[in-house]
N, C-alpha and C positions, 0 to 999 in steps of 0.2 A: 504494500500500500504506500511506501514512502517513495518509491521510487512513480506509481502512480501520478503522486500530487505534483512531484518537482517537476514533473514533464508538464504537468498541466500549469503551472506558474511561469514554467519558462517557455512555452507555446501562449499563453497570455502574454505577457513581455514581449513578447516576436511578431504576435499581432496587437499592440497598441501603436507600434510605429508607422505602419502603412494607415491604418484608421486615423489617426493624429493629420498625418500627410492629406489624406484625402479631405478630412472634418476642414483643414484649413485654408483649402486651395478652394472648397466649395462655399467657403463664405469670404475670401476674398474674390471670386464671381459674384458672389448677390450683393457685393458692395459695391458695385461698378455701377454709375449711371450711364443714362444707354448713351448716352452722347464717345463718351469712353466704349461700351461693347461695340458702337458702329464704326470706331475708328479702326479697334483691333480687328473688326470683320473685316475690314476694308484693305490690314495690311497681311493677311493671311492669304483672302481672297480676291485678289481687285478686280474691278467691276468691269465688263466689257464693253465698250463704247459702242 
C-alpha cells in the first residue's frame, strides 16, 4: 500500500504542471479584448485581399 500512494502523489505532482500551464494560458485568452484577439488573428492568418 505504500508504495501505492507514493505513485499516486507523484503522478498528482506530474499532472499539476501541465493543468497549471493550461489553467493559465486559458485565462490569459479571456483576458484579451477583441480588438487585441483580431490583431493576433490577423498576424497568424492574414486576410486575402
Amino acid at each position: 500500500m505504500d508504495f501505492i500512494f507514493r505513485l499516486q502523489i507523484f503522478l498528482f505532482i506530474i499532472l499539476m504542471g501541465p493543468s497549471g500551464f493550461f489553467s493559465s494560458s486559458e485565462t490569459s485568452l479571456f483576458s484579451l479584448s477583441d480588438i487585441q484577439l483580431k490583431k493576433c488573428a490577423v498576424k497568424v492568418i492574414p486576410e486575402s485581399a
